[in-house]
TORDREN-135335 format. One record per residue: x, y, z of N, C-alpha, C, O in turn. Coordinates in steps of 0.02 Angstrom, whole numbers, plus 50000, padded with zeros to 5 digits. Layout:
<sites>
<<X Y Z> <X Y Z> <X Y Z> <X Y Z>>;
...
</sites>
This chain:
<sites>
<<55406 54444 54729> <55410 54472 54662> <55458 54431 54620> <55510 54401 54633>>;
<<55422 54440 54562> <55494 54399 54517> <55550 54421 54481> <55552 54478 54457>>;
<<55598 54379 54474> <55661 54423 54458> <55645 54453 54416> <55596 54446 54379>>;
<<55694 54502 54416> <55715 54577 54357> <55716 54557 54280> <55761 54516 54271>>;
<<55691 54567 54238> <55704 54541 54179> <55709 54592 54141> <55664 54633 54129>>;
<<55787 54592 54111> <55824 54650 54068> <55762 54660 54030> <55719 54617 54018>>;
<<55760 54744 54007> <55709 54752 53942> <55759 54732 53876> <55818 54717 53880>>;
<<55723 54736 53823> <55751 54702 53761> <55788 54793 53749> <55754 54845 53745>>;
<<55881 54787 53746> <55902 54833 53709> <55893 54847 53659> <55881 54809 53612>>;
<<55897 54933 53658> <55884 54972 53572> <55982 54963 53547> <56035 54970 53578>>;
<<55962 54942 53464> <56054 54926 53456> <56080 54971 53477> <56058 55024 53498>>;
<<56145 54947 53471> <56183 54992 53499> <56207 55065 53465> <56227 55114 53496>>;
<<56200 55059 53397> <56207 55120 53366> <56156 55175 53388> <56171 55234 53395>>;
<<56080 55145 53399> <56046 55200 53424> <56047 55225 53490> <56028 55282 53505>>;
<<56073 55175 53537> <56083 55188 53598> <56140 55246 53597> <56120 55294 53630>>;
<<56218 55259 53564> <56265 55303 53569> <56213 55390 53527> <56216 55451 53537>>;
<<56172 55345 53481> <56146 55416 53458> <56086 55437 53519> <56078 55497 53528>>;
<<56062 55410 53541> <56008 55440 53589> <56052 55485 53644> <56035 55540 53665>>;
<<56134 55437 53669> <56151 55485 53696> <56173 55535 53707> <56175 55569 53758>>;
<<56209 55552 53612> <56254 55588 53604> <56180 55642 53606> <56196 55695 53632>>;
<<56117 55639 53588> <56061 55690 53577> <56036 55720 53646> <56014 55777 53655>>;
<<56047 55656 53704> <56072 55708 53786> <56089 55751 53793> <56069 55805 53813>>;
<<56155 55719 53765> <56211 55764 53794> <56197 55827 53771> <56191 55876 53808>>;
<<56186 55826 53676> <56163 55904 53661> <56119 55925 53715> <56135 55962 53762>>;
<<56077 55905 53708> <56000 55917 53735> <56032 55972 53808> <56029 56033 53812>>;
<<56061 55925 53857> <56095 55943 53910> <56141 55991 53895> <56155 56023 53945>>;
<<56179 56015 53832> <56222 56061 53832> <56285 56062 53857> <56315 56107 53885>>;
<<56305 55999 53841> <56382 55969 53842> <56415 55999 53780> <56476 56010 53774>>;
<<56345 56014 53715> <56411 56039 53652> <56321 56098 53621> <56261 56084 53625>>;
<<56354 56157 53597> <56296 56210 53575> <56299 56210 53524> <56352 56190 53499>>;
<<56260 56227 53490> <56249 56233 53422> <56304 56277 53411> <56332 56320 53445>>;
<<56314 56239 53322> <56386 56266 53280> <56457 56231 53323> <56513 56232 53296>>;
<<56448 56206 53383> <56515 56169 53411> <56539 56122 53354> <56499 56096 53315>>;
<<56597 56113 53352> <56632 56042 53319> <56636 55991 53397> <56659 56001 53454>>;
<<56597 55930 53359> <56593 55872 53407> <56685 55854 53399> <56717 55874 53351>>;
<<56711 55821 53444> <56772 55785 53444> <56782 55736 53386> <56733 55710 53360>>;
<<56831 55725 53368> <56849 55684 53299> <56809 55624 53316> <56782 55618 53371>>;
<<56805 55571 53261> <56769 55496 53255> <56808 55447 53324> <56783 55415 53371>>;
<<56875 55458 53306> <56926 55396 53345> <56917 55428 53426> <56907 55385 53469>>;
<<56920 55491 53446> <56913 55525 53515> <56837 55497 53502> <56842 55436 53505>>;
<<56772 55514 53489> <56743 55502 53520> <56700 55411 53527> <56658 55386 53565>>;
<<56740 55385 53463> <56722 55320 53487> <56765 55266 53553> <56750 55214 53583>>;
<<56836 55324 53551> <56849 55288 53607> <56824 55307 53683> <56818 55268 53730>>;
<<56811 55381 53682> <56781 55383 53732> <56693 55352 53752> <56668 55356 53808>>;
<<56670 55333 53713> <56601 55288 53712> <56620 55224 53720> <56577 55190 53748>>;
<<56671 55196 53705> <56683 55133 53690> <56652 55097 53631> <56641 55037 53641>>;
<<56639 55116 53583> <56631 55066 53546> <56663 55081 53464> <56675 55139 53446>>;
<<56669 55050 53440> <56677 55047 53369> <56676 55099 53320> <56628 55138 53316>>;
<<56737 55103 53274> <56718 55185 53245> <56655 55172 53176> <56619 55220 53161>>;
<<56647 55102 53138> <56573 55105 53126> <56518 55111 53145> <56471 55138 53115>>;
<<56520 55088 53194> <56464 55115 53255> <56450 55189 53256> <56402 55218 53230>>;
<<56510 55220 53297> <56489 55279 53270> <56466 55311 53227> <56423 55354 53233>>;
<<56496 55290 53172> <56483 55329 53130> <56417 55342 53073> <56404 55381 53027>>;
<<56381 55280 53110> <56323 55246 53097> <56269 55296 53134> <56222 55326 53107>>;
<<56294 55297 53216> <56243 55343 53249> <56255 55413 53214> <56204 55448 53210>>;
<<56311 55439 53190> <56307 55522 53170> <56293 55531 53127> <56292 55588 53103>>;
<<56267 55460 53088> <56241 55482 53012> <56154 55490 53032> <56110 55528 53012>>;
<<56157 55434 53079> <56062 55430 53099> <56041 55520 53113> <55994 55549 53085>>;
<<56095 55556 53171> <56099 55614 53193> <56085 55661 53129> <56032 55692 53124>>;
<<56134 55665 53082> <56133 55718 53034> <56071 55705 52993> <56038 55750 52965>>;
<<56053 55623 52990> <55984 55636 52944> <55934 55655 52976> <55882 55655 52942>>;
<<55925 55683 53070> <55885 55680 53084> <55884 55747 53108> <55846 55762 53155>>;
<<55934 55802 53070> <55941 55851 53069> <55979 55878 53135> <55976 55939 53144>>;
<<56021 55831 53188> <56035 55866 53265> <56113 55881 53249> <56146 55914 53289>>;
<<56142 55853 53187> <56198 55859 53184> <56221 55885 53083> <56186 55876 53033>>;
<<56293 55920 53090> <56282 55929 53018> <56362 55911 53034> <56398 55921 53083>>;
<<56377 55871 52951> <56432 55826 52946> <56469 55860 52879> <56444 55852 52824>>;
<<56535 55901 52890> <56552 55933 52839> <56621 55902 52811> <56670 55922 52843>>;
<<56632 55865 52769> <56688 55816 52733> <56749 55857 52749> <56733 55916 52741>>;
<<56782 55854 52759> <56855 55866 52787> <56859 55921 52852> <56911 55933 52882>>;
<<56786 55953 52869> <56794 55977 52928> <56776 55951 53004> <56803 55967 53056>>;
<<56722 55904 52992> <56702 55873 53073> <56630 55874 53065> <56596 55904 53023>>;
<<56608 55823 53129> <56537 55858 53146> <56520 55905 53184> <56544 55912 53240>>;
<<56477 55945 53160> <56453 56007 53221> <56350 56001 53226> <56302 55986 53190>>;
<<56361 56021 53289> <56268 56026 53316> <56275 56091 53283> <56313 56139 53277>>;
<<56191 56056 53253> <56153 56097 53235> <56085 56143 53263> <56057 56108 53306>>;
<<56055 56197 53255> <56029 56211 53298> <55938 56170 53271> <55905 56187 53222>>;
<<55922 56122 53315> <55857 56074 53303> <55800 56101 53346> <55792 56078 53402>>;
<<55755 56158 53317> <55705 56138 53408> <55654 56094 53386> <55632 56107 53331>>;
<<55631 56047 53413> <55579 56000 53414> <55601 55935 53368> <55560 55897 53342>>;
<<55674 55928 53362> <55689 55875 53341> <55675 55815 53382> <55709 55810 53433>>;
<<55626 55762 53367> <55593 55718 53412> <55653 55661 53423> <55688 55644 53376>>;
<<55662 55631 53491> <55720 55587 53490> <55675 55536 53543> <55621 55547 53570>>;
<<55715 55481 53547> <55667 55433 53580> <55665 55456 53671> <55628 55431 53714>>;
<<55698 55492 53678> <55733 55486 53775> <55710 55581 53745> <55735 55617 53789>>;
<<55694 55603 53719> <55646 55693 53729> <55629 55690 53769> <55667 55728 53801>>;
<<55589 55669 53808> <55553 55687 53873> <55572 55644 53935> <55541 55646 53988>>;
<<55626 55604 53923> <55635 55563 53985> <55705 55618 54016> <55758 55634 53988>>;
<<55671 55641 54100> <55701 55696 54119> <55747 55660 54194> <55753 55701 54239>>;
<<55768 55612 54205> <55798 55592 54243> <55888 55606 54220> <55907 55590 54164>>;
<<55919 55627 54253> <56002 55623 54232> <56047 55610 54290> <56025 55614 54347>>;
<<56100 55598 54279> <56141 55575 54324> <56173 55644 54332> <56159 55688 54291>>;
<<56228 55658 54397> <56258 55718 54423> <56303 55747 54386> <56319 55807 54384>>;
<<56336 55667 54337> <56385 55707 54309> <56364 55696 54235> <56406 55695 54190>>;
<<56283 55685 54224> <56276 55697 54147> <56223 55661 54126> <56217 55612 54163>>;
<<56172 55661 54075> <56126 55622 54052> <56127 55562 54088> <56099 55551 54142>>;
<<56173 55508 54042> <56162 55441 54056> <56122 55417 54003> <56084 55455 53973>>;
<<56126 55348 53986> <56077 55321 53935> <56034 55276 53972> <56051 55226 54003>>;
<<55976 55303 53963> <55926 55250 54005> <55913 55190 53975> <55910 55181 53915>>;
<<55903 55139 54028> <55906 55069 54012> <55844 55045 54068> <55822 55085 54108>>;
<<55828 54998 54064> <55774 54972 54105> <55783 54892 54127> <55825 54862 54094>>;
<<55743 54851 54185> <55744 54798 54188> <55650 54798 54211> <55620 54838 54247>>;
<<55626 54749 54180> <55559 54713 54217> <55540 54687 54247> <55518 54631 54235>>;
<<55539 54719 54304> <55493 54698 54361> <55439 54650 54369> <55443 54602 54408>>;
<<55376 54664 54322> <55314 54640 54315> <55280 54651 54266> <55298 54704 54240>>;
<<55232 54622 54235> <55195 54619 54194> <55095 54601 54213> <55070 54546 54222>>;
<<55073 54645 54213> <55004 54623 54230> <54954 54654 54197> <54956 54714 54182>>;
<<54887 54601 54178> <54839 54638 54158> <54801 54648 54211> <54817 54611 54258>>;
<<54748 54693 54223> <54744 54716 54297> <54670 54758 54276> <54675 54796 54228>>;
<<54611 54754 54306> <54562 54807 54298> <54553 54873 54310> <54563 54886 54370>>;
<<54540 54913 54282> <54575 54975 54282> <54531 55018 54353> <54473 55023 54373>>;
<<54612 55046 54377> <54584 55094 54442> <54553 55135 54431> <54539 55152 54373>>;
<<54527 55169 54495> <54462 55232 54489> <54517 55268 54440> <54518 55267 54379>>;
<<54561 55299 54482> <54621 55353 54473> <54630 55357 54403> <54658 55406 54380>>;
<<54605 55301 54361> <54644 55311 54276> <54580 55288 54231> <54582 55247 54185>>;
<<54515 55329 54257> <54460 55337 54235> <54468 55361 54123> <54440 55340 54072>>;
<<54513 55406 54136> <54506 55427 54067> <54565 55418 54021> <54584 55460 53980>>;
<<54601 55346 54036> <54640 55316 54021> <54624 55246 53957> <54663 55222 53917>>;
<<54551 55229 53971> <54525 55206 53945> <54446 55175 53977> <54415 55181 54030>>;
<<54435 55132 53897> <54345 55142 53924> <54328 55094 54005> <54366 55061 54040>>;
<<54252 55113 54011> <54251 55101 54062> <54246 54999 54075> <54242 54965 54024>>;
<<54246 54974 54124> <54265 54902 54129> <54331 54865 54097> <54354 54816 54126>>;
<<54358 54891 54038> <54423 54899 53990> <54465 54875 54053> <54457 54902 54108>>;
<<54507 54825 54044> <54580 54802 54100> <54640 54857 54061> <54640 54884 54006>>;
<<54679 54859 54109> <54752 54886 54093> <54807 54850 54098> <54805 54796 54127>>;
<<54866 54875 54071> <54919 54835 54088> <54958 54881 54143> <54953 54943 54138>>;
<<54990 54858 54186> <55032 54875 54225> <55091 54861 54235> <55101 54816 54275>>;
<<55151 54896 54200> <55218 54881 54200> <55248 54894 54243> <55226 54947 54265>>;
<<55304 54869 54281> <55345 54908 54343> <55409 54867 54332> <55413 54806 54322>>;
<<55467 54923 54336> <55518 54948 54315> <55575 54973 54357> <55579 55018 54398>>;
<<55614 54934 54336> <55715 54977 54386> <55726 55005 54321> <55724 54975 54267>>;
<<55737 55062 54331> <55778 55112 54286> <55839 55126 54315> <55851 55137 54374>>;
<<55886 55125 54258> <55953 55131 54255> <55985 55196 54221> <55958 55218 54170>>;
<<56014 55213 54233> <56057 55259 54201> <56123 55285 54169> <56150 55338 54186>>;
<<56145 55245 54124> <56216 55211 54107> <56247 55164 54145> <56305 55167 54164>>;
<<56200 55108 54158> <56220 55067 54201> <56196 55059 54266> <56194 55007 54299>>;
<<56176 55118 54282> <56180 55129 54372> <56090 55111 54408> <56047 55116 54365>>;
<<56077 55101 54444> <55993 55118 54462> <55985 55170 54485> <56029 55184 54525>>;
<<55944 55211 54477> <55902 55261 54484> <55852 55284 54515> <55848 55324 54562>>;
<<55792 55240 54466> <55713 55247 54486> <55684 55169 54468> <55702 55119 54437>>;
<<55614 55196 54517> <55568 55143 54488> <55517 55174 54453> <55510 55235 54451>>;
<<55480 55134 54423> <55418 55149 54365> <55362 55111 54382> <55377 55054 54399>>;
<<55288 55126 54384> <55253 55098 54380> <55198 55135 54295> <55178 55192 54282>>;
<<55193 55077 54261> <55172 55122 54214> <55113 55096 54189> <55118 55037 54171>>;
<<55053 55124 54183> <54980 55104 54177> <54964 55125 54076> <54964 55175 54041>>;
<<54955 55069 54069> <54909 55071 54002> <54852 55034 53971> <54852 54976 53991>>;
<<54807 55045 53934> <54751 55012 53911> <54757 54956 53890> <54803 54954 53849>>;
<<54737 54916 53897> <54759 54830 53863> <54705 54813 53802> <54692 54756 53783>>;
<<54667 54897 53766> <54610 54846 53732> <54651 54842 53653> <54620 54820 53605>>;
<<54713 54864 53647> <54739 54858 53566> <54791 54814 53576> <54822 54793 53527>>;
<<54807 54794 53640> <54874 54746 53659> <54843 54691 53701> <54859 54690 53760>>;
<<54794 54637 53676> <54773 54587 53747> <54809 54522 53762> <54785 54470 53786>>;
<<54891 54540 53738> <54924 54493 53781> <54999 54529 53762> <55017 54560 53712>>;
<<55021 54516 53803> <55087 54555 53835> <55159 54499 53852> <55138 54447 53875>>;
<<55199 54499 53850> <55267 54474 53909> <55288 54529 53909> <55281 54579 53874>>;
<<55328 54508 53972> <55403 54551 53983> <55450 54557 53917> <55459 54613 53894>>;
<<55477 54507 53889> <55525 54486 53864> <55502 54547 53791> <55552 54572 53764>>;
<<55451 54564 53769> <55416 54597 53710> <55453 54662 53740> <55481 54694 53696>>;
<<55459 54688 53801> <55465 54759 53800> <55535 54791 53804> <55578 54749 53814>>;
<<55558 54857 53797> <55612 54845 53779> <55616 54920 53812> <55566 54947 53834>>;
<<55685 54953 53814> <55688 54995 53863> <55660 55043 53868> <55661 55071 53923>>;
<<55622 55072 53809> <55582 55138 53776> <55507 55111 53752> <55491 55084 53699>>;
<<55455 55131 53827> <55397 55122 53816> <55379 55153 53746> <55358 55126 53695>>;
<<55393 55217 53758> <55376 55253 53701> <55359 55227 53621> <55314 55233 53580>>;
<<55434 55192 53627> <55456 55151 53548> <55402 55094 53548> <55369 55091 53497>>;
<<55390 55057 53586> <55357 55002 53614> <55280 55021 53573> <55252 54993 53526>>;
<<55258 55091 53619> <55190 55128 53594> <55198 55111 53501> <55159 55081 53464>>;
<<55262 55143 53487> <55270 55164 53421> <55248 55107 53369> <55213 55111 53319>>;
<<55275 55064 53392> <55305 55003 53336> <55241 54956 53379> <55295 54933 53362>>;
<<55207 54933 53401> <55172 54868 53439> <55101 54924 53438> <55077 54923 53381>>;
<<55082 54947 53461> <55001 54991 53463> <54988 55043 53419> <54933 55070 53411>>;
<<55062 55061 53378> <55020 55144 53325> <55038 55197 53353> <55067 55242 53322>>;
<<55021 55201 53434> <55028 55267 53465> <55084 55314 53457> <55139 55286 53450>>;
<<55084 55366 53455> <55153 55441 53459> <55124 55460 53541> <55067 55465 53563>>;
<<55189 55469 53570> <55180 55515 53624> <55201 55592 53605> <55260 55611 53598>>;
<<55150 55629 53599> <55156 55688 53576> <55174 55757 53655> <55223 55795 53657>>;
<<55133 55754 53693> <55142 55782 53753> <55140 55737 53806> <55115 55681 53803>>;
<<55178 55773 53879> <55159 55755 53939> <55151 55809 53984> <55173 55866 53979>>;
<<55114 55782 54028> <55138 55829 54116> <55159 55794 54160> <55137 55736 54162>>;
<<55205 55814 54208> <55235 55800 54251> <55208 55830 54305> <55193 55889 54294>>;
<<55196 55811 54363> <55178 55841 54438> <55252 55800 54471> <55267 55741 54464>>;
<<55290 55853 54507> <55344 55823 54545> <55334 55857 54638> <55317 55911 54661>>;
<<55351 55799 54665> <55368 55798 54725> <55393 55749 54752> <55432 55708 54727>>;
<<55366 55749 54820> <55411 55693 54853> <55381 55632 54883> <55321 55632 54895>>;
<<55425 55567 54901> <55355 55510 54919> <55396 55462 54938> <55451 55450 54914>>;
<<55364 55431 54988> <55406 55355 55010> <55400 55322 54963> <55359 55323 54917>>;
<<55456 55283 54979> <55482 55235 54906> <55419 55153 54940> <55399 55126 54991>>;
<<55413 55149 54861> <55349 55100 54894> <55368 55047 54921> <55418 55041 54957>>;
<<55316 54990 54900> <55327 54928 54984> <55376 54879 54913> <55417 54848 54947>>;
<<55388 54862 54850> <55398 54837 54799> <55490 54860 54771> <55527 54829 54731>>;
<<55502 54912 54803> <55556 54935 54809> <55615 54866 54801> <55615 54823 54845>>;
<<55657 54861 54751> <55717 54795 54741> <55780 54823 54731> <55785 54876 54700>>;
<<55827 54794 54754> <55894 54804 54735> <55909 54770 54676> <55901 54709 54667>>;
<<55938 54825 54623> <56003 54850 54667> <55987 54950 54695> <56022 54991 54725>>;
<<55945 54951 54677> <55920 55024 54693> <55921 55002 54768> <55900 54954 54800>>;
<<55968 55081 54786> <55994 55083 54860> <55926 55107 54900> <55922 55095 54960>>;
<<55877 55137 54867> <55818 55142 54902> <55799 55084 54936> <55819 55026 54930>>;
<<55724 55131 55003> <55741 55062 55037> <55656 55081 55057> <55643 55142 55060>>;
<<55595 55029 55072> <55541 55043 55072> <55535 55087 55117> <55568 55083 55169>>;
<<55500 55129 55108> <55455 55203 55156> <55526 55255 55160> <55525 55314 55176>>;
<<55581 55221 55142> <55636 55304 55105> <55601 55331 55082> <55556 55301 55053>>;
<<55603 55431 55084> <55599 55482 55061> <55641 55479 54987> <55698 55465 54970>>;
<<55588 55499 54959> <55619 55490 54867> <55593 55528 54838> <55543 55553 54864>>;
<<55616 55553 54765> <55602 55595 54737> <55541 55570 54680> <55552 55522 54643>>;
<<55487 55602 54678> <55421 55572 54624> <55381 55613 54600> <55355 55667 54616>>;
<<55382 55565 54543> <55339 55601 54476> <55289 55559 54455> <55290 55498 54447>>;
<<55229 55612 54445> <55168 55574 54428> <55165 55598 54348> <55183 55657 54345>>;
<<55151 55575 54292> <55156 55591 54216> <55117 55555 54177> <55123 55494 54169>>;
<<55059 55602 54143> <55010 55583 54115> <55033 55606 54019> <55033 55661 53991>>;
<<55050 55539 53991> <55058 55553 53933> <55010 55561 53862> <54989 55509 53836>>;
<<54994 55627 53830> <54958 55619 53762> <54972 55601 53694> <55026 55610 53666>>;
<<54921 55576 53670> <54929 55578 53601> <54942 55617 53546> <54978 55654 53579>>;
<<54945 55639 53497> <54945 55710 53471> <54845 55705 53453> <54820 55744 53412>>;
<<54811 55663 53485> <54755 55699 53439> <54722 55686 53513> <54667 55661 53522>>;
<<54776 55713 53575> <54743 55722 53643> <54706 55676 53661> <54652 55694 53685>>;
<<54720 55602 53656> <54705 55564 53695> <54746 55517 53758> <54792 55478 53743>>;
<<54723 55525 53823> <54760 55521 53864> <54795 55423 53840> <54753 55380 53828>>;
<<54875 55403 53838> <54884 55354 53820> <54918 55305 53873> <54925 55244 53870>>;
<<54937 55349 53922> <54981 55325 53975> <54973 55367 54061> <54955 55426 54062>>;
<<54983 55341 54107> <54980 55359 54153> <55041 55324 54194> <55044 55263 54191>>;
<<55088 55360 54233> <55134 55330 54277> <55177 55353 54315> <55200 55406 54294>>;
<<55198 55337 54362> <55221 55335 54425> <55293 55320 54442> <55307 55260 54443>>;
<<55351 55374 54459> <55437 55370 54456> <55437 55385 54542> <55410 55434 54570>>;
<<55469 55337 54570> <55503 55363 54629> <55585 55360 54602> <55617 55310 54586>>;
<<55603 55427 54603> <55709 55419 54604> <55734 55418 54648> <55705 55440 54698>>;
<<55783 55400 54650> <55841 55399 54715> <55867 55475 54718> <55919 55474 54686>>;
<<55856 55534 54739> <55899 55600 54735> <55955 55596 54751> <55993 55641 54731>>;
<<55984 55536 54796> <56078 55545 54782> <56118 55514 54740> <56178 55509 54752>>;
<<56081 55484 54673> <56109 55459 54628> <56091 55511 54558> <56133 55522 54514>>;
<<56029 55536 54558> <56019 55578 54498> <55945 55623 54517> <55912 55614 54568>>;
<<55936 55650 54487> <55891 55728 54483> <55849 55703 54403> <55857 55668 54353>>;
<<55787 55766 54445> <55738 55788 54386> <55772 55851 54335> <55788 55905 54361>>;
<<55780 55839 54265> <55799 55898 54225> <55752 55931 54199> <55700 55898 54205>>;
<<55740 55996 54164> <55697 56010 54120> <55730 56078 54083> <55745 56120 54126>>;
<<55743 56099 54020> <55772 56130 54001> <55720 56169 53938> <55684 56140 53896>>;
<<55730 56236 53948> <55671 56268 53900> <55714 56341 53874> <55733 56387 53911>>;
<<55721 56334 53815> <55747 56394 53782> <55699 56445 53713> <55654 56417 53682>>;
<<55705 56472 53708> <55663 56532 53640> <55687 56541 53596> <55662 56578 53553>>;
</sites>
């Protein structure tokens, strides 16, 4: 296999806002909380208090946060505020994490029985496979199946850590829904370090068939995680 090739980072301002929208998400801070001052929380992120302040403005225009001039920021209560990492349900023990990715592979590939209604019939796919990270750390792998007839040429180097965004900005597509089937599965024969997994390890896996909003199937793919580095989340409130 060939080496790992970093995905192309989202800047960094959106990267602190995707995570600070975890963390809500996860319930590190509830609606009506006051977030920690600018200087506390850019030093605890590490980066820059423009930076920050860049991501809490992206936040408040995107309704997850409300920013009141001499009082602070506080979460607001958002349901279905769409964020790029919404449905990516992997977290670390002691908290979200910002997912990051490296590339494995890149292939156009004829499409399997298994992903019949993925696209038309004879139609090739692409097949991405993936070390997922999690603030740094490895996690999971990815194998991720898509249609190649609106994308018929590809690199690595084009993709960047959020298929999703990828969908967004390069093919048109919204990922509007998914399903998840979870269980368990040897870690496959493709398995790389630095993920402590090790081939035919017992691992934690998810099979996830992603839609369009006008229900057309757009994605199909395949997570083995490591369970002693991070867990499946899913969080549902009324």
């Amino acid at each position: 296999m060939k080496a790992a090739h970093p995905a192309k980072p989202l800047p960094v301002y959106l990267q602190i806002a995707e995570l600070l929208a975890r963390q809500i998400k996860a319930g590190y801070w509830h609606s009506g909380e006051r977030l920690p001052t600018e200087a506390e929380l850019a030093q605890t992120l590490s980066v820059a208090v423009g930076t920050l302040r860049k991501s809490l403005a992206l936040l408040a225009q995107q309704a997850v946060l409300e920013r009141i001039q001499g009082s602070g920021t506080y979460v607001r209560k958002t349901p279905g505020t769409p964020q790029i990492y919404e449905l990516f349900r992997l977290e670390l023990a002691d908290g979200p994490g910002l997912p990051t990715a490296h590339i494995l592979d890149v292939r156009k590939l004829a499409r399997p029985a298994h992903l019949a209604a993925i696209t038309g019939r004879g139609e090739p796919c692409w097949r991405v496979r993936r070390l997922r990270f999690l603030s740094q750390q490895p996690v999971a792998l990815e194998e991720i199946w898509f249609s190649a007839s609106a994308c018929p040429a590809l690199k690595a180097d084009e993709l960047g850590d959020s298929m999703y965004l990828f969908y967004q900005q390069r093919l048109g597509v919204w990922i509007a829904r998914v399903e998840d089937q979870i269980s368990a599965a040897a870690a496959p024969t493709w398995v790389t370090p630095p993920l402590a997994l090790q081939v035919g390890d017992c691992s934690g896996y998810i099979e996830r068939i992603s839609w369009t909003a006008t229900n057309q199937i757009a994605e199909f793919s395949k997570t083995w995680f490591d369970p002693a580095v991070c867990r499946y989340s899913s969080r549902m409130s009324q």
